[in-house]
One Martini backbone bead per residue (centre of mass of N, CA, C, O) as a GRO file, in nm:
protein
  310
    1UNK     BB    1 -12.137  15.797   3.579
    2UNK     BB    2 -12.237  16.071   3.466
    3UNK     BB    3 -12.301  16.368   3.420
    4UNK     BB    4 -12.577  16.595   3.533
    5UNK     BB    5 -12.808  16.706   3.405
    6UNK     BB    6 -12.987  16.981   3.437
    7UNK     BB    7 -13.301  16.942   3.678
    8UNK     BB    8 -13.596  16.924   3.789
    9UNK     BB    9 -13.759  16.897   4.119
   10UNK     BB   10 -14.055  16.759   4.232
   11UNK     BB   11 -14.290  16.847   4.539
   12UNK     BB   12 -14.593  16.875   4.472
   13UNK     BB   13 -14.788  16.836   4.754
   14UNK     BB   14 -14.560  17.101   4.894
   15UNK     BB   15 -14.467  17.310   4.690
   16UNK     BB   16 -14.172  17.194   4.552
   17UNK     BB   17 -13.907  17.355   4.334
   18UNK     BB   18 -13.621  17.254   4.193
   19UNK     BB   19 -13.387  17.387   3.980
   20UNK     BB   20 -13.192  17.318   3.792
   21UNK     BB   21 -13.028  17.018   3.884
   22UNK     BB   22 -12.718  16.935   3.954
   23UNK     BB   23 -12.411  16.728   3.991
   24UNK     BB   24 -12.198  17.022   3.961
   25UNK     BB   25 -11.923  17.155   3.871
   26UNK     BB   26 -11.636  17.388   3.761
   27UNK     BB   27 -11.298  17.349   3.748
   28UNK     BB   28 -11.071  17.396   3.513
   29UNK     BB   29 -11.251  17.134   3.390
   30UNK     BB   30 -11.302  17.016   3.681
   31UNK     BB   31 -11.568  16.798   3.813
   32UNK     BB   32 -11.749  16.871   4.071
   33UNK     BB   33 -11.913  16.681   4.304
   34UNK     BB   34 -12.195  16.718   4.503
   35UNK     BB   35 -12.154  16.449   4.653
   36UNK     BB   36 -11.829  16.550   4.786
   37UNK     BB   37 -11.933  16.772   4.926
   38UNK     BB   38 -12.131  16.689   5.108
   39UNK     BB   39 -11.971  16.502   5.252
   40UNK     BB   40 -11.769  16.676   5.363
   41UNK     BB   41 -11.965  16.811   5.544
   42UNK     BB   42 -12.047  16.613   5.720
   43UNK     BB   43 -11.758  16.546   5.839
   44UNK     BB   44 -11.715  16.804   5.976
   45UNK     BB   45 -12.000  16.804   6.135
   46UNK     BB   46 -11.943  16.571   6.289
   47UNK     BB   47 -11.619  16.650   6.385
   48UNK     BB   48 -11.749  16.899   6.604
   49UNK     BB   49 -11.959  16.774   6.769
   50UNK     BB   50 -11.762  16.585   6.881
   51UNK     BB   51 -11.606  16.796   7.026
   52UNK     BB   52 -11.836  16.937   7.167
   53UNK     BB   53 -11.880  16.649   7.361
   54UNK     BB   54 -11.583  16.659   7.458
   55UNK     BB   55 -11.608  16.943   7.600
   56UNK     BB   56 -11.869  16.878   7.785
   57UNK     BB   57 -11.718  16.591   7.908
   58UNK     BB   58 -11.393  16.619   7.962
   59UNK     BB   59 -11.251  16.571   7.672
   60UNK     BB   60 -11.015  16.551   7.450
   61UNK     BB   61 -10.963  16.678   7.140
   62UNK     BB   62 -10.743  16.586   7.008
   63UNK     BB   63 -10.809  16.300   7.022
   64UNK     BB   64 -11.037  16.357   6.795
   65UNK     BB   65 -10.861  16.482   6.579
   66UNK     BB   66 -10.721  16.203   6.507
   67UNK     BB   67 -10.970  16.039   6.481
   68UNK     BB   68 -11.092  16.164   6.220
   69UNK     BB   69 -10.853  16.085   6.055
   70UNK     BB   70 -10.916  15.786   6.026
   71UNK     BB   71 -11.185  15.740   6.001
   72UNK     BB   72 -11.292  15.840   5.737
   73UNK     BB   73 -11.042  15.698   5.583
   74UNK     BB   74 -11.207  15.374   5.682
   75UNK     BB   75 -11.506  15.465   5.575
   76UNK     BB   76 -11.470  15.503   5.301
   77UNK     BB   77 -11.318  15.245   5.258
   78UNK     BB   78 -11.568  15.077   5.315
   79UNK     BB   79 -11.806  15.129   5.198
   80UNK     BB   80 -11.685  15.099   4.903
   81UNK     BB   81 -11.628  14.754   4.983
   82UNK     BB   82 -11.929  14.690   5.043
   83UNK     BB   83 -12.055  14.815   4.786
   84UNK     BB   84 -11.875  14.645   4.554
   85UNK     BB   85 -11.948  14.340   4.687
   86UNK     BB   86 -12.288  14.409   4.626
   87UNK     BB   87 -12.238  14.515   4.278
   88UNK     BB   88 -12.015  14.362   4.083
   89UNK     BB   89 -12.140  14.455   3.822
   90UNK     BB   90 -12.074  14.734   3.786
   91UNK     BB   91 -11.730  14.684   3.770
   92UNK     BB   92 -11.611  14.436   3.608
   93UNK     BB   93 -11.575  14.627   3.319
   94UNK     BB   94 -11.460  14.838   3.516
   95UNK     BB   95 -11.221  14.812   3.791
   96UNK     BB   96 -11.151  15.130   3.817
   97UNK     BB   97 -11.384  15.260   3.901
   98UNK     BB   98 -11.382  15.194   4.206
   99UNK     BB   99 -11.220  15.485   4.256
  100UNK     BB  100 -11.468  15.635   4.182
  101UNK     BB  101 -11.664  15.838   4.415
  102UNK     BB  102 -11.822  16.104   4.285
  103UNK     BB  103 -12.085  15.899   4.177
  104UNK     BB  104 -12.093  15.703   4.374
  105UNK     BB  105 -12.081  15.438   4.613
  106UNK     BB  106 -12.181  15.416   4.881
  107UNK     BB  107 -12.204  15.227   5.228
  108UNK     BB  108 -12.262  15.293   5.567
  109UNK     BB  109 -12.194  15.007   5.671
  110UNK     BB  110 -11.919  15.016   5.578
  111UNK     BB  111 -11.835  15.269   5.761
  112UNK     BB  112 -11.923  15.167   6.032
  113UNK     BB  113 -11.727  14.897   6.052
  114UNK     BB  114 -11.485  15.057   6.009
  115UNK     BB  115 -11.485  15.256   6.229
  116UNK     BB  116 -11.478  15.073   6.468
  117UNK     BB  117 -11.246  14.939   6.420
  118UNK     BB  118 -11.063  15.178   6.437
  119UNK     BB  119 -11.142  15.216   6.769
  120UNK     BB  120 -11.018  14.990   6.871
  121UNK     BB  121 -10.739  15.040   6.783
  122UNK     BB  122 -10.707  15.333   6.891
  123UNK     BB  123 -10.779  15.280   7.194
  124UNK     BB  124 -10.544  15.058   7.236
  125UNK     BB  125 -10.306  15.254   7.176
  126UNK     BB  126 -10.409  15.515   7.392
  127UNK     BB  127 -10.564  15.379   7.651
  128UNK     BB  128 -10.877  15.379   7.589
  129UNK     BB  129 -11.178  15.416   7.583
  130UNK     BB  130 -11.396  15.305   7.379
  131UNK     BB  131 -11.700  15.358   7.481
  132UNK     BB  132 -11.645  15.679   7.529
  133UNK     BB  133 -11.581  15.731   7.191
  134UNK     BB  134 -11.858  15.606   7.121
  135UNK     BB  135 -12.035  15.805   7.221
  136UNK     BB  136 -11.949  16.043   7.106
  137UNK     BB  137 -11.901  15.985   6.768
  138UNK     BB  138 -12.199  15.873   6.742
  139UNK     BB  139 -12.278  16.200   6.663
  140UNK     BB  140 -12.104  16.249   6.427
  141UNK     BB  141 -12.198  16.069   6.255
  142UNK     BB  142 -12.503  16.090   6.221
  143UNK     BB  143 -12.450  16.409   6.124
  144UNK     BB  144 -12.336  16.293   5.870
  145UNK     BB  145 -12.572  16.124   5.782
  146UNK     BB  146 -12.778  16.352   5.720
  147UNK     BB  147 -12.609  16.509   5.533
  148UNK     BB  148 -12.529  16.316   5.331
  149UNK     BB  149 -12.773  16.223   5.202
  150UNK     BB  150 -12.769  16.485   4.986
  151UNK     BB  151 -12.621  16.338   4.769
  152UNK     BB  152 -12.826  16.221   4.652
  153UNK     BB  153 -12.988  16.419   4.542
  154UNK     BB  154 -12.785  16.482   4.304
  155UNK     BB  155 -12.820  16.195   4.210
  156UNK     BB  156 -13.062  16.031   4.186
  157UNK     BB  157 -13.074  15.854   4.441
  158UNK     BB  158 -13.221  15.645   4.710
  159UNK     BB  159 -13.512  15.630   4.572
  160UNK     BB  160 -13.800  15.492   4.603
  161UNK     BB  161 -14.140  15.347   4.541
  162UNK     BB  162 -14.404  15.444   4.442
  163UNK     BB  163 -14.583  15.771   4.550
  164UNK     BB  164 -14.887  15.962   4.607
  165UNK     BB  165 -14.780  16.140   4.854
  166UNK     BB  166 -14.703  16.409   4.999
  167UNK     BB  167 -14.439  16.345   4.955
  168UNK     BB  168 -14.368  16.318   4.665
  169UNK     BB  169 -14.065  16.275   4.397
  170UNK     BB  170 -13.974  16.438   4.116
  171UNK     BB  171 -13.786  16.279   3.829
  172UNK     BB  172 -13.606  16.286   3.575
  173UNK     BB  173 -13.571  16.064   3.371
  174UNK     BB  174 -13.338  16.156   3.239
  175UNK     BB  175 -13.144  16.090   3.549
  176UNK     BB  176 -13.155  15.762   3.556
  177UNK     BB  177 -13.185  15.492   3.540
  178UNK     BB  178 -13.251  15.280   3.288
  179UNK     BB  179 -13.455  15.099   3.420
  180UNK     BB  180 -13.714  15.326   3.351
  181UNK     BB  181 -13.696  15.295   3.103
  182UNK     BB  182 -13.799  15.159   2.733
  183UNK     BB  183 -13.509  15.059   2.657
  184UNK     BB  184 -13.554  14.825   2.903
  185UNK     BB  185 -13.744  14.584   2.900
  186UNK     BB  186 -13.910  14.335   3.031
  187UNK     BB  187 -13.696  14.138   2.995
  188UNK     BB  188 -13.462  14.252   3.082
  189UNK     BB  189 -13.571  14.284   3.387
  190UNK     BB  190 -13.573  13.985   3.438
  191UNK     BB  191 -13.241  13.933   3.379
  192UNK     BB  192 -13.165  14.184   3.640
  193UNK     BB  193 -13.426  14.033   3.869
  194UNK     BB  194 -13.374  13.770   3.910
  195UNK     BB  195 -13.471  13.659   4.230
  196UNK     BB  196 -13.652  13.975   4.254
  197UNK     BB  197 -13.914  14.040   4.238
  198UNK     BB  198 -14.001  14.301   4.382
  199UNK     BB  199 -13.777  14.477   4.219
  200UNK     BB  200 -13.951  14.465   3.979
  201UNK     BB  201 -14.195  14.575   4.038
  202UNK     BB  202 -14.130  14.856   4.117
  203UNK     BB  203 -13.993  14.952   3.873
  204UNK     BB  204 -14.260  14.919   3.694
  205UNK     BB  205 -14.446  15.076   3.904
  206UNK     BB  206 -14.297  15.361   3.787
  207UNK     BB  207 -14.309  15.323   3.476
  208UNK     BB  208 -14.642  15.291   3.498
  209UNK     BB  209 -14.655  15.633   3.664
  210UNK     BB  210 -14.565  15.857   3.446
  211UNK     BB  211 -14.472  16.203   3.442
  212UNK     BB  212 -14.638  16.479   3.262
  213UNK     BB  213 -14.449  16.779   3.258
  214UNK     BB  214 -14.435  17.027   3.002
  215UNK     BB  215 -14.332  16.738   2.831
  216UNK     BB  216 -14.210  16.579   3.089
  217UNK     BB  217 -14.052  16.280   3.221
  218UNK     BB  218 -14.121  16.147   3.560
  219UNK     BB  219 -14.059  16.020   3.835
  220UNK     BB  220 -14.253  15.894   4.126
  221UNK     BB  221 -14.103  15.906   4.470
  222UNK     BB  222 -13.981  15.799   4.718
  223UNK     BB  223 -13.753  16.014   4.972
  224UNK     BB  224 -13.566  15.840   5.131
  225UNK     BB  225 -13.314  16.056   5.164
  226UNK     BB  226 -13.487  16.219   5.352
  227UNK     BB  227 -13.590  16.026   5.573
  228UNK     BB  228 -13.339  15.981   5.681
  229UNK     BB  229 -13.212  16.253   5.752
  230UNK     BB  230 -13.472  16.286   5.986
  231UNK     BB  231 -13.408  16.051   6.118
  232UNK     BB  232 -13.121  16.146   6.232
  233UNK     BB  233 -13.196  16.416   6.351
  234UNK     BB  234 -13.374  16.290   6.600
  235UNK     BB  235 -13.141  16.105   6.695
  236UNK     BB  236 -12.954  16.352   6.758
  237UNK     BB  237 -13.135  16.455   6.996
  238UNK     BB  238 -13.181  16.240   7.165
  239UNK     BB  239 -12.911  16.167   7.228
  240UNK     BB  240 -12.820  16.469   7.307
  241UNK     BB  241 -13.012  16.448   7.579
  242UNK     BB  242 -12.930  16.174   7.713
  243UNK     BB  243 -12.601  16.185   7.801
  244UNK     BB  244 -12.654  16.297   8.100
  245UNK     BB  245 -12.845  16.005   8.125
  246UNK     BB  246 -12.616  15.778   8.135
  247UNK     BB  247 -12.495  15.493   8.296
  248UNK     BB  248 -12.315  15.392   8.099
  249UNK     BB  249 -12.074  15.336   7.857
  250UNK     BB  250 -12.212  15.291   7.559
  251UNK     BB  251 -12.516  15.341   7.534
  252UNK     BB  252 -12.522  15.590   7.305
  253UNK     BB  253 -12.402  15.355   7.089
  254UNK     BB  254 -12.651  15.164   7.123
  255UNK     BB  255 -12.897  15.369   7.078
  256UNK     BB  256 -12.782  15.434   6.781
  257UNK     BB  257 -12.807  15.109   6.650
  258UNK     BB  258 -13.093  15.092   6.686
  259UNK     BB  259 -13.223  15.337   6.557
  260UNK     BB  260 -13.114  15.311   6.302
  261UNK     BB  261 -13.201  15.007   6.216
  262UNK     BB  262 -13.507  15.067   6.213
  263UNK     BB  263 -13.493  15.296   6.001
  264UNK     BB  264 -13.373  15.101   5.754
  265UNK     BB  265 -13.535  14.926   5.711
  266UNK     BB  266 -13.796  15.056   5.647
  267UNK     BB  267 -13.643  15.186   5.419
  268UNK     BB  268 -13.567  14.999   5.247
  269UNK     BB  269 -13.819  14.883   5.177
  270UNK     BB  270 -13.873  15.135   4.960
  271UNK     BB  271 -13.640  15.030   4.793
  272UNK     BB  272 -13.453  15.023   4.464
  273UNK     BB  273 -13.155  15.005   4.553
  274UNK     BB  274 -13.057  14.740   4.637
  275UNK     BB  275 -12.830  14.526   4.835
  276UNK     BB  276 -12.786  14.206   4.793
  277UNK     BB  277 -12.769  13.877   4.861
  278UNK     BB  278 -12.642  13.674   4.740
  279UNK     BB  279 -12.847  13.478   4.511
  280UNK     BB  280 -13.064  13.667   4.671
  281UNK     BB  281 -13.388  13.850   4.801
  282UNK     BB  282 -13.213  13.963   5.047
  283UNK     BB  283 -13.146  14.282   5.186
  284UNK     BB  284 -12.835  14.330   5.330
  285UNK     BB  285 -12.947  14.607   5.534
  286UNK     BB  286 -13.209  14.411   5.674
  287UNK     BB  287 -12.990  14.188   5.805
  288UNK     BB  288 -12.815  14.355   5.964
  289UNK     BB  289 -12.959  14.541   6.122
  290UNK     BB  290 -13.131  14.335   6.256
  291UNK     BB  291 -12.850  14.223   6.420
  292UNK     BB  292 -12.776  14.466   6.553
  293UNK     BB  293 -13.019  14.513   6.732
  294UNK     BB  294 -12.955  14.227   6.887
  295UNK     BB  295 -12.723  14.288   6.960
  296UNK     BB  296 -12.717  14.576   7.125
  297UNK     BB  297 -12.973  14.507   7.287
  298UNK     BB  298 -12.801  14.249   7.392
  299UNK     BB  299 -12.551  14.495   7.555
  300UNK     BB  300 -12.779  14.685   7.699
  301UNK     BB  301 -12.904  14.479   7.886
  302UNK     BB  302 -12.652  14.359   8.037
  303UNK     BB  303 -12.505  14.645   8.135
  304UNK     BB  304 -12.769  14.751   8.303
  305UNK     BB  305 -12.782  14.538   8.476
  306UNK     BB  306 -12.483  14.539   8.598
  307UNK     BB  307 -12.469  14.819   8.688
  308UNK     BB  308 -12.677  14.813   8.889
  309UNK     BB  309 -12.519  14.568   9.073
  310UNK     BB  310 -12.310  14.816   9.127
   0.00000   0.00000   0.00000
């Protein structure tokens, strides 16, 4: 993916509209992509958070900012190879690629399984509670979370299937992938999306609805990574307003996995480039989900029993 040509960005229900919308900056020559901004941003402001909840908790602050510098470098690596993993056709043909990060393809739940491992081993080795960092650092996640998604608006990338409601986001079509283009045929659109009938149908009735405004043609769609930012921030006011409230360590942490997962579901359902498990028309994402949220709310169901009777 090159650097995106500046174009308009524009949520005509809402009357905003972003001008000229580039996808990076240039310094000495060298291309610096607002996605690695934004994401960078994002990681400042988790562990921030983190240490704020850490000294509000009394809690050692240098022991987070150890841990947030492993854990980032952990989870960028994991996001990474969780989204290589399920997308393996965009890097075969150069597989040099998978290094280039600056044009997005990070996977978050790939960030999130590896930060947790991150986690265990670290808490291990300091003999801390593994619950208790673990409460504290997924209020960090969730706001890097939160900010980190508008890396995708400037890559005109996570946003969902044609809709004319009130968010409805319209994107220069030539900006987008090529799948929305006239030059990729309905031929070939049905030998990329062989047994994904559902995404195959998105991405063609997107294509069946393009807007031209002032002789230009955009495609019109949820701003799915909008919808997830602000379920983050919600997330976030949730969790940090429990927390004085919370029965035992590790409750905010599966608070945190239950509300984040249901979240997911809803949104990748309108998503138009989902992660697929091999072979199958089901969403990769979809079924982590369902797994988190039974997962973790069975072990705050048995925590919260087992907690009451002692």
């Amino acid at each position: 993916m090159q650097a995106i040509l500046s174009s308009n960005i524009i949520f005509p229900h809402l009357g905003i509209k972003f001008e000229n919308v580039g996808s990076g900056f240039n310094i000495f020559g060298y291309h610096i992509a607002y996605y690695g901004v934004v994401i960078g941003i994002g990681m400042l402001v988790g562990w921030l958070i983190a240490e704020w909840m850490a000294r509000r908790t009394g809690q050692s602050t240098e022991l987070y900012l150890d841990f947030a510098l492993i854990a980032i470098i952990s989870a960028v690596i994991g996001a990474r190879v969780y989204y290589v993993a399920f997308a393996w056709d965009e890097f075969s043909a150069q597989p040099l690629s998978i290094f280039n990060l600056r044009t997005g393809g990070l996977a978050i739940y790939g960030g999130i399984i590896a930060a947790v491992v991150a986690a265990i081993i670290y808490t291990k080795v300091k003999k801390y509670s593994f619950w208790l960092l673990a409460d504290t650092a997924c209020l960090g996640l969730v706001a890097g979370q939160m900010i980190g998604r508008w890396g995708n608006f400037f890559n005109r990338e996570a946003f969902g299937k044609y809709t004319d409601g009130l968010f409805a986001m319209q994107v220069n079509r030539s900006a987008v992938s090529n799948v929305y283009h006239d030059s990729v045929s309905p031929a070939r659109l049905q030998e990329l999306f062989t047994g994904k009938p559902e995404a195959l149908n998105r991405i063609l009735e997107i294509r069946n609805n393009i807007v031209n405004v002032n002789g230009i043609e955009y495609i019109q769609v949820h701003p799915t990574f909008l919808y997830e930012s602000l379920w983050n921030l919600c997330l976030l006011v949730i969790l940090v307003l429990y927390t004085k409230h919370k029965k035992f360590d590790g409750e905010v942490m599966l608070l945190y996995l239950i509300g984040y997962a249901i979240g997911r579901i809803w949104m990748e359902g309108l998503r138009t480039d989902q992660l697929f498990l091999w072979g199958t028309p089901f969403a990769v994402s979809q079924l982590l989900s369902a797994m988190i949220i039974i997962f973790a709310a069975g072990i705050w169901i048995y925590k919260k029993k087992t907690t009451v009777i002692k």
